[in-house]
PQR file with spaces between the fields and no chain letter, atoms N, CA, C, O and H, PARSE charges and radii, in Angstrom:
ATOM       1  N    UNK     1     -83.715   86.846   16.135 -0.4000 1.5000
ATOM       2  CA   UNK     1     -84.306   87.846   15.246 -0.0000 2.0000
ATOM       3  C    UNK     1     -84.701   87.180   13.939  0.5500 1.7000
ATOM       4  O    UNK     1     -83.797   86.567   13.371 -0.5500 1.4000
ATOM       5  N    UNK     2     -86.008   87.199   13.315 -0.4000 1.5000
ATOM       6  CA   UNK     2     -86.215   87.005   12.513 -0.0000 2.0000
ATOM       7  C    UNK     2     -86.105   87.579   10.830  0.5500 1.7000
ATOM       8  O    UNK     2     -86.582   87.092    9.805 -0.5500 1.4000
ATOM       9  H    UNK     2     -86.742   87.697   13.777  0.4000 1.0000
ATOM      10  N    UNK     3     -85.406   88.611   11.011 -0.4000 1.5000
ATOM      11  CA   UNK     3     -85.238   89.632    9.784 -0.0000 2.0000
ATOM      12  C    UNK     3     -83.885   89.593   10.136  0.5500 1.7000
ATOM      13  O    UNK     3     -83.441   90.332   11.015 -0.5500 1.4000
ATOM      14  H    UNK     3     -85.019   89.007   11.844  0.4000 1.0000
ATOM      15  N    UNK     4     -82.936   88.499    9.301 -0.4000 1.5000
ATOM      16  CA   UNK     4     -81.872   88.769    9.445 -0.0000 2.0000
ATOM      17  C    UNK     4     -81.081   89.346    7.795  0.5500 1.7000
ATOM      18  O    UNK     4     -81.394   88.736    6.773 -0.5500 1.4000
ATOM      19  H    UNK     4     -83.296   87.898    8.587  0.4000 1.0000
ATOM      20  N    UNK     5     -80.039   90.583    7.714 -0.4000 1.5000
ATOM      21  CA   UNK     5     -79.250   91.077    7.483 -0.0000 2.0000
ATOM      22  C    UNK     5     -77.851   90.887    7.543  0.5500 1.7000
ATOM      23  O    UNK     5     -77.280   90.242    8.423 -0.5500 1.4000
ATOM      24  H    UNK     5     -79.784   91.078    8.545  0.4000 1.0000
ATOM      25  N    UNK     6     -77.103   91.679    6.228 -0.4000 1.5000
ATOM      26  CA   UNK     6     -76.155   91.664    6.364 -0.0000 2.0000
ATOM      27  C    UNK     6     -75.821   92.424    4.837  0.5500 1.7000
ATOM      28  O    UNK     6     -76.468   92.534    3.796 -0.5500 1.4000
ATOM      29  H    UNK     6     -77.566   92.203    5.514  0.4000 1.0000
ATOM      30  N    UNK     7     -74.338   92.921    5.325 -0.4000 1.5000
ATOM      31  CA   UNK     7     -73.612   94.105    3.822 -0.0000 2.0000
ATOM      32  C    UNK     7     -74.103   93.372    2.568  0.5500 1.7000
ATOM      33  O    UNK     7     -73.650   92.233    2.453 -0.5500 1.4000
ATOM      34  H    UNK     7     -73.812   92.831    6.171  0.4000 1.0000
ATOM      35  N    UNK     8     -75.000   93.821    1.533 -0.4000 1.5000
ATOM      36  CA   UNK     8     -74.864   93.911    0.594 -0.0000 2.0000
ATOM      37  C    UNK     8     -76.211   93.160    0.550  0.5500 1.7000
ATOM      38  O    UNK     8     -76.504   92.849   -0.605 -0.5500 1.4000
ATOM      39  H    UNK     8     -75.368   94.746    1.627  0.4000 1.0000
ATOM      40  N    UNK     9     -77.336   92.686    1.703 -0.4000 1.5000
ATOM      41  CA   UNK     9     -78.493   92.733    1.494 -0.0000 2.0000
ATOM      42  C    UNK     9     -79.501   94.020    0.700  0.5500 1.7000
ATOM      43  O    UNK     9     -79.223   95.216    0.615 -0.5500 1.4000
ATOM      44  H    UNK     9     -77.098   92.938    2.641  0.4000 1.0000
ATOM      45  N    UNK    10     -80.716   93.311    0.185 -0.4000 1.5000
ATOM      46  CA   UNK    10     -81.676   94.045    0.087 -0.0000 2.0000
ATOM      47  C    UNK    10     -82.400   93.928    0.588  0.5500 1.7000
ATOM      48  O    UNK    10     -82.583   92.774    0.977 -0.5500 1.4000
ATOM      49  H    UNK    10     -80.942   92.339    0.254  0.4000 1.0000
ATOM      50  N    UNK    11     -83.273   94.844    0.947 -0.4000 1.5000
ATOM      51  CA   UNK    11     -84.225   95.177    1.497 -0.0000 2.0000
ATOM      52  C    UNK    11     -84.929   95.783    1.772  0.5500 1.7000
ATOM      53  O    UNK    11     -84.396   96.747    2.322 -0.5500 1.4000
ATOM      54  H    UNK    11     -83.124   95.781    0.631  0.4000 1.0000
ATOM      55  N    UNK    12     -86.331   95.910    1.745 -0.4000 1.5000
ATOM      56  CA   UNK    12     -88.160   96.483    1.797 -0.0000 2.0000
ATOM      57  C    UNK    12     -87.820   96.707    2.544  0.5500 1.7000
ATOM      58  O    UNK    12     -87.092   95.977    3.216 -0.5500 1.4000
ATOM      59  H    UNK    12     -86.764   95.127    1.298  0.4000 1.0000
ATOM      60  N    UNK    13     -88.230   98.055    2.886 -0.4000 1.5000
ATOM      61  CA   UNK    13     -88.530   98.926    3.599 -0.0000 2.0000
ATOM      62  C    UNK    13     -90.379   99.400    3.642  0.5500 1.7000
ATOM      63  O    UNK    13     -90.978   99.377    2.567 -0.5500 1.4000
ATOM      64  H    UNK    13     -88.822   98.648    2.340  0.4000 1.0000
ATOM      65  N    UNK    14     -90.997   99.723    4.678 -0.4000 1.5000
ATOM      66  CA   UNK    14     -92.318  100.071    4.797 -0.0000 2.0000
ATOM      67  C    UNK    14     -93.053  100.788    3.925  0.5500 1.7000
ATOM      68  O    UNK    14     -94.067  100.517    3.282 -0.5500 1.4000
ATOM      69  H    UNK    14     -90.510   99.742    5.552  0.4000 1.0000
ATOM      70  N    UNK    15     -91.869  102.467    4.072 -0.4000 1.5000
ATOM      71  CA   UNK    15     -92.320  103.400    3.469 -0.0000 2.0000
ATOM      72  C    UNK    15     -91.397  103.583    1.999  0.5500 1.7000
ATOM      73  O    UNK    15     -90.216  103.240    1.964 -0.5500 1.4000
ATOM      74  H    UNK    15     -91.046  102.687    4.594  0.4000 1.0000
ATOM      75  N    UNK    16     -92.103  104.166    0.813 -0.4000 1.5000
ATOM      76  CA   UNK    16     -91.036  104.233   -0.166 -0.0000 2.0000
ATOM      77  C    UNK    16     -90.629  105.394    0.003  0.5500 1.7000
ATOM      78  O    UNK    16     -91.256  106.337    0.485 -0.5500 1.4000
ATOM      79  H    UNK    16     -93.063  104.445    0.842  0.4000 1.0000
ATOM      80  N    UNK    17     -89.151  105.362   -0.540 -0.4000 1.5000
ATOM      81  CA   UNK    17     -88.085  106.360   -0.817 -0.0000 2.0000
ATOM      82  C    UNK    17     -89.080  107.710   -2.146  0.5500 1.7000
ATOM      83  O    UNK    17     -89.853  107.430   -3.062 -0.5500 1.4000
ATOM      84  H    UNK    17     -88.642  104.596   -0.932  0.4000 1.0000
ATOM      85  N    UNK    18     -88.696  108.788   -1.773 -0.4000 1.5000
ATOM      86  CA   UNK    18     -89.538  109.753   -3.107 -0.0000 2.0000
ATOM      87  C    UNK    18     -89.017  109.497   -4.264  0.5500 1.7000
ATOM      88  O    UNK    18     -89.554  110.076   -5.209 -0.5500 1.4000
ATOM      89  H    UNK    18     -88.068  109.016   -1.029  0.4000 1.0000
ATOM      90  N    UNK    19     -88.189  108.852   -4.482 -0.4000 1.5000
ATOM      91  CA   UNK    19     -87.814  108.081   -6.061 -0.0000 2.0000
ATOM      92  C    UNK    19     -88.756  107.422   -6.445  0.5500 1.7000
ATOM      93  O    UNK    19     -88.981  107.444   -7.655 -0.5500 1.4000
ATOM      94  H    UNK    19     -87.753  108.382   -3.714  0.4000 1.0000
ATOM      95  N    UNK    20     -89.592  106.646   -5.602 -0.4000 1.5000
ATOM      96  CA   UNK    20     -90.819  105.593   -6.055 -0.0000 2.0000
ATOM      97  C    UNK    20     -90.288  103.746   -5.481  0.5500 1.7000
ATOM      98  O    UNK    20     -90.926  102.726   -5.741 -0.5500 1.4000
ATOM      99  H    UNK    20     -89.410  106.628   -4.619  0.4000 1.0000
ATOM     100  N    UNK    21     -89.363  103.802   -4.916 -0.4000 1.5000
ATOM     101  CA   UNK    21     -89.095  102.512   -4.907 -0.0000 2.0000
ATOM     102  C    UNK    21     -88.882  102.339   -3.477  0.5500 1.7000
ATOM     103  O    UNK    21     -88.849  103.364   -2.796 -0.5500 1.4000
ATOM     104  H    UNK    21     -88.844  104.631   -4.705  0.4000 1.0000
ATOM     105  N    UNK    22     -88.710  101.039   -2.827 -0.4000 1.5000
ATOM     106  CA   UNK    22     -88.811  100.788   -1.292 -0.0000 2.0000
ATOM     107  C    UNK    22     -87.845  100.022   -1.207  0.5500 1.7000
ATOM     108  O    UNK    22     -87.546   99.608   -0.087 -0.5500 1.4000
ATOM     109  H    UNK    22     -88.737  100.207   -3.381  0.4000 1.0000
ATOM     110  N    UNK    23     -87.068   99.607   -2.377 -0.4000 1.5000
ATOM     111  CA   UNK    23     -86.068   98.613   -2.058 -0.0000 2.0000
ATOM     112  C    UNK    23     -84.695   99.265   -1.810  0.5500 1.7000
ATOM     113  O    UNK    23     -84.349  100.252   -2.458 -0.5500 1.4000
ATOM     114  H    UNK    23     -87.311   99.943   -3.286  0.4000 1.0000
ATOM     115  N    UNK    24     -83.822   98.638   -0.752 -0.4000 1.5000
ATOM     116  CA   UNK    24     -82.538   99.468   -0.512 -0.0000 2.0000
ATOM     117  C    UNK    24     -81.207   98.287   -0.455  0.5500 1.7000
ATOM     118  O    UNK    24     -81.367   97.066   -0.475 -0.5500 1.4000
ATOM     119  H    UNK    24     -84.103   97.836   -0.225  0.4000 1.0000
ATOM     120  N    UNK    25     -79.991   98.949   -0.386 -0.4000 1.5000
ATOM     121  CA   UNK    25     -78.764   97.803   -0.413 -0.0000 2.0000
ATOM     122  C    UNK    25     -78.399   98.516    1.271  0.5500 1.7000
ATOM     123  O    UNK    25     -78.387   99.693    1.631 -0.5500 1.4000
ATOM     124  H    UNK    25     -79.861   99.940   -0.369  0.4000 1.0000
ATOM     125  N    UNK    26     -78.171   97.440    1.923 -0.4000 1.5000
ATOM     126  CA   UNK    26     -77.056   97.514    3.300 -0.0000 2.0000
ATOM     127  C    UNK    26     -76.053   97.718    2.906  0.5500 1.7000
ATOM     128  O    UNK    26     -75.712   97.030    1.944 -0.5500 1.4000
ATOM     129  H    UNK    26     -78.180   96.484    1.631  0.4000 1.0000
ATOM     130  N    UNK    27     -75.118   98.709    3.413 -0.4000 1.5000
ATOM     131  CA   UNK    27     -73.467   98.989    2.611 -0.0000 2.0000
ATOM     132  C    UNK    27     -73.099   99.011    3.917  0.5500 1.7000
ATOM     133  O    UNK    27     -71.875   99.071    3.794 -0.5500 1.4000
ATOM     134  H    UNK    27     -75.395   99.269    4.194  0.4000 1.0000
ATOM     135  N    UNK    28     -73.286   99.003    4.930 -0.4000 1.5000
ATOM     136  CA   UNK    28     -72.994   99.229    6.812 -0.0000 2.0000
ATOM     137  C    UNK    28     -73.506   99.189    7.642  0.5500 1.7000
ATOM     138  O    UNK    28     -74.379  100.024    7.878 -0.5500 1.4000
ATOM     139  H    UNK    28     -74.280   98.954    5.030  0.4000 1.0000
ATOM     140  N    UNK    29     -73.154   98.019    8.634 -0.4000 1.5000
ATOM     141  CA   UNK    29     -73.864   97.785    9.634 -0.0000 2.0000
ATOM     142  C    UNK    29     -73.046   97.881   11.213  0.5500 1.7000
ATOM     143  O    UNK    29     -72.024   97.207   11.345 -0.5500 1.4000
ATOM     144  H    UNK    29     -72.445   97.340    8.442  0.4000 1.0000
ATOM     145  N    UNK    30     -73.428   98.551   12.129 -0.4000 1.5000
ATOM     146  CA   UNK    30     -72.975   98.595   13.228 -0.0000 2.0000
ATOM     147  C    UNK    30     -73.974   99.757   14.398  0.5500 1.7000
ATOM     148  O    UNK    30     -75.139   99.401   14.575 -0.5500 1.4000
ATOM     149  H    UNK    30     -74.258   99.099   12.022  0.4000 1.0000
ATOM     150  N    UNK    31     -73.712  100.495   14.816 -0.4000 1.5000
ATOM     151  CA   UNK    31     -74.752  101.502   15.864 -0.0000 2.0000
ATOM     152  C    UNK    31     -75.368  101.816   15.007  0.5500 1.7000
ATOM     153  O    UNK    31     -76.502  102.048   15.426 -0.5500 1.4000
ATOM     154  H    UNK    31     -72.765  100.784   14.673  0.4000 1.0000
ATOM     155  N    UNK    32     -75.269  102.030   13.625 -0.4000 1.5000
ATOM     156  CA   UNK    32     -76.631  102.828   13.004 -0.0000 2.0000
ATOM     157  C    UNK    32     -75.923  101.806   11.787  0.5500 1.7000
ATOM     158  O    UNK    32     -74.854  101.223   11.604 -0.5500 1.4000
ATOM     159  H    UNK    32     -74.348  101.842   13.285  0.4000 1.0000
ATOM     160  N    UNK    33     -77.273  101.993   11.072 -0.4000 1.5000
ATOM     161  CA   UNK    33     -77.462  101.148    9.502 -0.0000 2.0000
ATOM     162  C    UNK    33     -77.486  102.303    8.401  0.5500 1.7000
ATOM     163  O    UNK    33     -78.224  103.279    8.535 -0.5500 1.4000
ATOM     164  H    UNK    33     -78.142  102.466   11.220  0.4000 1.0000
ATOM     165  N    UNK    34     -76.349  102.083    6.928 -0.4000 1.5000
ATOM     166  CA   UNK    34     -76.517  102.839    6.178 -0.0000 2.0000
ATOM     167  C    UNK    34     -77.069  101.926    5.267  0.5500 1.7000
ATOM     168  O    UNK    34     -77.100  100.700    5.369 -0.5500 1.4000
ATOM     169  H    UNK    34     -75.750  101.289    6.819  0.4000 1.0000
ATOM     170  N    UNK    35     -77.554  102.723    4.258 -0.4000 1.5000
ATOM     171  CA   UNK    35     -77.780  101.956    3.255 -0.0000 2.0000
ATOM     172  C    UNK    35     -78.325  102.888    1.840  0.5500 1.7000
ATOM     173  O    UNK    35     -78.518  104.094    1.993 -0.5500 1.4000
ATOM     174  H    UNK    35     -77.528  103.720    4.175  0.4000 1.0000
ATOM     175  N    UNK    36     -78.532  102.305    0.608 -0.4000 1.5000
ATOM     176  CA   UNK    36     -78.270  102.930   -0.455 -0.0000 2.0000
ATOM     177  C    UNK    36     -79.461  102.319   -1.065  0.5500 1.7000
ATOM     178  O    UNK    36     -79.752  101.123   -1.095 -0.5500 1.4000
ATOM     179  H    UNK    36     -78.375  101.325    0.484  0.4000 1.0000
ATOM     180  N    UNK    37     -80.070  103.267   -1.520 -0.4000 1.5000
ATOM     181  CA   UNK    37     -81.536  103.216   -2.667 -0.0000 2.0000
ATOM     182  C    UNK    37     -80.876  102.887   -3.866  0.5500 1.7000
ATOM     183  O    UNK    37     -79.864  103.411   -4.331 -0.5500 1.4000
ATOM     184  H    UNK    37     -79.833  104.239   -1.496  0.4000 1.0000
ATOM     185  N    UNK    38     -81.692  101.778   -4.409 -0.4000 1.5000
ATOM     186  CA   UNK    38     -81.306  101.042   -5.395 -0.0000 2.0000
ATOM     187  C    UNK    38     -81.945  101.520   -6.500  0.5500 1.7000
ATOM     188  O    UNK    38     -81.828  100.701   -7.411 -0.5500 1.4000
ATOM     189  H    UNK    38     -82.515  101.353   -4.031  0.4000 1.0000
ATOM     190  N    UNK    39     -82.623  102.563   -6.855 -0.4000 1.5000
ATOM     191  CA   UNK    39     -83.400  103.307   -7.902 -0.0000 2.0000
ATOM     192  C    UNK    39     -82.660  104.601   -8.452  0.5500 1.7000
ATOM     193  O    UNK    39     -82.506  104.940   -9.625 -0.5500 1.4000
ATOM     194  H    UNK    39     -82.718  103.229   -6.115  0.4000 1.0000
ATOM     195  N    UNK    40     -82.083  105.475   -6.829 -0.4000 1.5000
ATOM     196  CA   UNK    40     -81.469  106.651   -7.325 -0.0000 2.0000
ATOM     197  C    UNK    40     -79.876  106.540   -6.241  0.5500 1.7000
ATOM     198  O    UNK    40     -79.504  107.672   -5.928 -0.5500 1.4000
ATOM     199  H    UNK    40     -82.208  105.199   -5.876  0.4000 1.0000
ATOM     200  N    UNK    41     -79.194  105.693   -5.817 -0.4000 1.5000
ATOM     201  CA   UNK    41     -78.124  105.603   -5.599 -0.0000 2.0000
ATOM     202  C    UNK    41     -77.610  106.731   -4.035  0.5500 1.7000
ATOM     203  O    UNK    41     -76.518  107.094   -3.600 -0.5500 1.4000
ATOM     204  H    UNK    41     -79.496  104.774   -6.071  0.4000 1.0000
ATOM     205  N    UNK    42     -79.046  106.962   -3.600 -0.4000 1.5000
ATOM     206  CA   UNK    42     -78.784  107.826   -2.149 -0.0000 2.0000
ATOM     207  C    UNK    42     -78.732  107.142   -1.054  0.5500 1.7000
ATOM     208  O    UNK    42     -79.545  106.327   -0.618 -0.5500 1.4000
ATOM     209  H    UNK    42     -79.933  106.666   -3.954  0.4000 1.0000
ATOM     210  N    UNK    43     -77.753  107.496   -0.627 -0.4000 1.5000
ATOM     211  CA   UNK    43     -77.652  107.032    0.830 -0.0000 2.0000
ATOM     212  C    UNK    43     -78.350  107.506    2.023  0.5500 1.7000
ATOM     213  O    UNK    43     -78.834  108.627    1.868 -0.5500 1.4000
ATOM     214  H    UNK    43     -77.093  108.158   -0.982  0.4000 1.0000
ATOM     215  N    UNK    44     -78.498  107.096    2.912 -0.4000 1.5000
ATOM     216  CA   UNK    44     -79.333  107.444    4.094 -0.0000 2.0000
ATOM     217  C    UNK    44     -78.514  106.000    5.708  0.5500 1.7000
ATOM     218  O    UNK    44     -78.336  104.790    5.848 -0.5500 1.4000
ATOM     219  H    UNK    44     -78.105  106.185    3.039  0.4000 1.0000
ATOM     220  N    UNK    45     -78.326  107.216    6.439 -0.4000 1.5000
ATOM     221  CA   UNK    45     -78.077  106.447    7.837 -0.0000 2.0000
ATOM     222  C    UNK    45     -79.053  106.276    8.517  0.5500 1.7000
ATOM     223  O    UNK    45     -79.881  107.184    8.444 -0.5500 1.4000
ATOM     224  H    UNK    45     -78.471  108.199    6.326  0.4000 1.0000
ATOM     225  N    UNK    46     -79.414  105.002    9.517 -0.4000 1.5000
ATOM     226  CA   UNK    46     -80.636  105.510   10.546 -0.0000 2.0000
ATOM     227  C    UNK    46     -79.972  104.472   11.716  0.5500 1.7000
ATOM     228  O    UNK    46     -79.135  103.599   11.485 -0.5500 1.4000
ATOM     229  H    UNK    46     -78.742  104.264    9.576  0.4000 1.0000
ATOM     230  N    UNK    47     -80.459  104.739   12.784 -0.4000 1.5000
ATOM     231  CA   UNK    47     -80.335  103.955   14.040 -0.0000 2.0000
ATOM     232  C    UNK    47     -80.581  102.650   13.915  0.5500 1.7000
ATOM     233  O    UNK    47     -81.689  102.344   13.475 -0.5500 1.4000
ATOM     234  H    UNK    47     -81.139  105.448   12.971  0.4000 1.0000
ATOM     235  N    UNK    48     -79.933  101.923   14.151 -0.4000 1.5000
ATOM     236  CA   UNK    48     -80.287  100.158   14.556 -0.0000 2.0000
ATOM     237  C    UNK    48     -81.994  100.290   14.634  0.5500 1.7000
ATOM     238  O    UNK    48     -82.796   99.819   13.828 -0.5500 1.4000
ATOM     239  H    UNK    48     -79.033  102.172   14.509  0.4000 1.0000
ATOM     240  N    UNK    49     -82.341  101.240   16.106 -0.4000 1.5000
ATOM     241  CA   UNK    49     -83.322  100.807   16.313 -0.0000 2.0000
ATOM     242  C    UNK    49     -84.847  101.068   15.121  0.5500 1.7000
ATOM     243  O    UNK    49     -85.878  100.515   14.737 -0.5500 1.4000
ATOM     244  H    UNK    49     -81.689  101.623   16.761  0.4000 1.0000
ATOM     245  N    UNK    50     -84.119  102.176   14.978 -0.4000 1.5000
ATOM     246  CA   UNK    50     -85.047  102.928   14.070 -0.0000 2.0000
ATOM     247  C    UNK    50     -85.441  102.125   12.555  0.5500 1.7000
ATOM     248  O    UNK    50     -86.528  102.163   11.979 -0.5500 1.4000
ATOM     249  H    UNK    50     -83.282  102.625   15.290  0.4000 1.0000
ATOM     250  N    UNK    51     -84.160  101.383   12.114 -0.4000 1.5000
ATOM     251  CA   UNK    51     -84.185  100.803   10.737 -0.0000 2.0000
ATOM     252  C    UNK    51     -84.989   99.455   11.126  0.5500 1.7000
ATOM     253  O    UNK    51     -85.692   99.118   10.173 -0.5500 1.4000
ATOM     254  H    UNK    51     -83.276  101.353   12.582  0.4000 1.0000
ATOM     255  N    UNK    52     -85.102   98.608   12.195 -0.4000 1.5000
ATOM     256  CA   UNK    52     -85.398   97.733   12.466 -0.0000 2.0000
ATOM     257  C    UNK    52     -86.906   97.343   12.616  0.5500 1.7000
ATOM     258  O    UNK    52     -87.458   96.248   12.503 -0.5500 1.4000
ATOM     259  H    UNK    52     -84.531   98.882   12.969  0.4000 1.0000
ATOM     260  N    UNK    53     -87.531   98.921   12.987 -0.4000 1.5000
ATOM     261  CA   UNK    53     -88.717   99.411   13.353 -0.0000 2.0000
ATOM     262  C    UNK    53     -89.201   99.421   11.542  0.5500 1.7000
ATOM     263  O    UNK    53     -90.086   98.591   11.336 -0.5500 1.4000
ATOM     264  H    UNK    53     -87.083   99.810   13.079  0.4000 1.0000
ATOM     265  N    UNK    54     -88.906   99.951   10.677 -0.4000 1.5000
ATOM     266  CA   UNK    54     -88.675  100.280    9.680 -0.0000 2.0000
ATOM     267  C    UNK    54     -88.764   99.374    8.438  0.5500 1.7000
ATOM     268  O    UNK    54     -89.357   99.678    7.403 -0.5500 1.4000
ATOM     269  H    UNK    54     -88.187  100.626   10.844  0.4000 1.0000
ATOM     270  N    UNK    55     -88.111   98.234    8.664 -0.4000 1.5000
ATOM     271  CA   UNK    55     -87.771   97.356    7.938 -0.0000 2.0000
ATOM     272  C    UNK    55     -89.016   96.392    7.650  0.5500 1.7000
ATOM     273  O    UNK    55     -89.652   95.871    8.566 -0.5500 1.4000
ATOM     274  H    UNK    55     -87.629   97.987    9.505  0.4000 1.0000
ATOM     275  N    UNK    56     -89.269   96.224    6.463 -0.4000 1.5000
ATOM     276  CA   UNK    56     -90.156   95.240    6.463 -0.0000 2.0000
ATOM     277  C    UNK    56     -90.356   93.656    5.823  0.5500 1.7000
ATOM     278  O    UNK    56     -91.245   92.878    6.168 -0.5500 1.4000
ATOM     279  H    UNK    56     -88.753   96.647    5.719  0.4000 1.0000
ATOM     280  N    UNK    57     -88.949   93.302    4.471 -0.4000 1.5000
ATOM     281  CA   UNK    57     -88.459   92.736    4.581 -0.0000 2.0000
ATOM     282  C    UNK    57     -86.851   92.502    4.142  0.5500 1.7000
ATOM     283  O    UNK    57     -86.194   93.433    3.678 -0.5500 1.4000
ATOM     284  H    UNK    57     -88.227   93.935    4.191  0.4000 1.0000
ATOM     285  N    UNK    58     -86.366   91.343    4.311 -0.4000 1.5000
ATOM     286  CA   UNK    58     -85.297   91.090    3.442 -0.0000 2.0000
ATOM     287  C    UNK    58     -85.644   90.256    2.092  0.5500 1.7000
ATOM     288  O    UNK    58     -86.421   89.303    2.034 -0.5500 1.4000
ATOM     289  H    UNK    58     -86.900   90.586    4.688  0.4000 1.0000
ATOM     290  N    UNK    59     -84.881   90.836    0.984 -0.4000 1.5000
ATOM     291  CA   UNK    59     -85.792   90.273    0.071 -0.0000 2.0000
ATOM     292  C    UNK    59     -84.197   89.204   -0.171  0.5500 1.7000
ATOM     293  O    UNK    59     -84.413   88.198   -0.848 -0.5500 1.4000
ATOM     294  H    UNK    59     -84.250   91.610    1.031  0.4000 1.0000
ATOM     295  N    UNK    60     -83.281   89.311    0.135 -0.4000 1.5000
ATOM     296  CA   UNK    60     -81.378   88.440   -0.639 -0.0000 2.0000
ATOM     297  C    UNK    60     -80.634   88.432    0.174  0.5500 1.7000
ATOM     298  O    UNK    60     -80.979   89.126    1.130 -0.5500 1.4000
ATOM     299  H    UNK    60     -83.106   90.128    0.685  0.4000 1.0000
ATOM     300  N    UNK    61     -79.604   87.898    0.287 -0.4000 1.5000
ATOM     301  CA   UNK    61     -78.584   88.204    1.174 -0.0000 2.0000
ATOM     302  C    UNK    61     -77.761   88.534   -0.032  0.5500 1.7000
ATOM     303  O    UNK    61     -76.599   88.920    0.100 -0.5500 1.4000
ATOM     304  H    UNK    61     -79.323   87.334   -0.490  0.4000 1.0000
């Protein structure tokens, strides 16, 4: 896999969050990916597959 991850990455996402920003923190990784908007501090879960589909880059580990 070329988009590799891990807790406490950031990362671009495609679409932006309605805060205005696209960047997010990984706080959990396993059957589904959580992770936390780094603009307004919301969390959001989504499917492995779905976040992966989703993801567009890693910007840190």
């Amino acid at each position: 896999m070329d988009k590799e991850y891990k807790v406490g990455s950031i990362v671009i996402m495609k679409k932006d969050h309605p805060c205005g920003t696209n960047e997010w923190e990984v706080t959990r990784i396993g059957a589904d990916i959580k992770i936390k908007c780094i603009k307004c501090n919301r969390f959001i879960m989504l499917p492995r597959i779905d976040f992966n589909k989703k993801l567009k880059k890693v910007k840190q580990f």
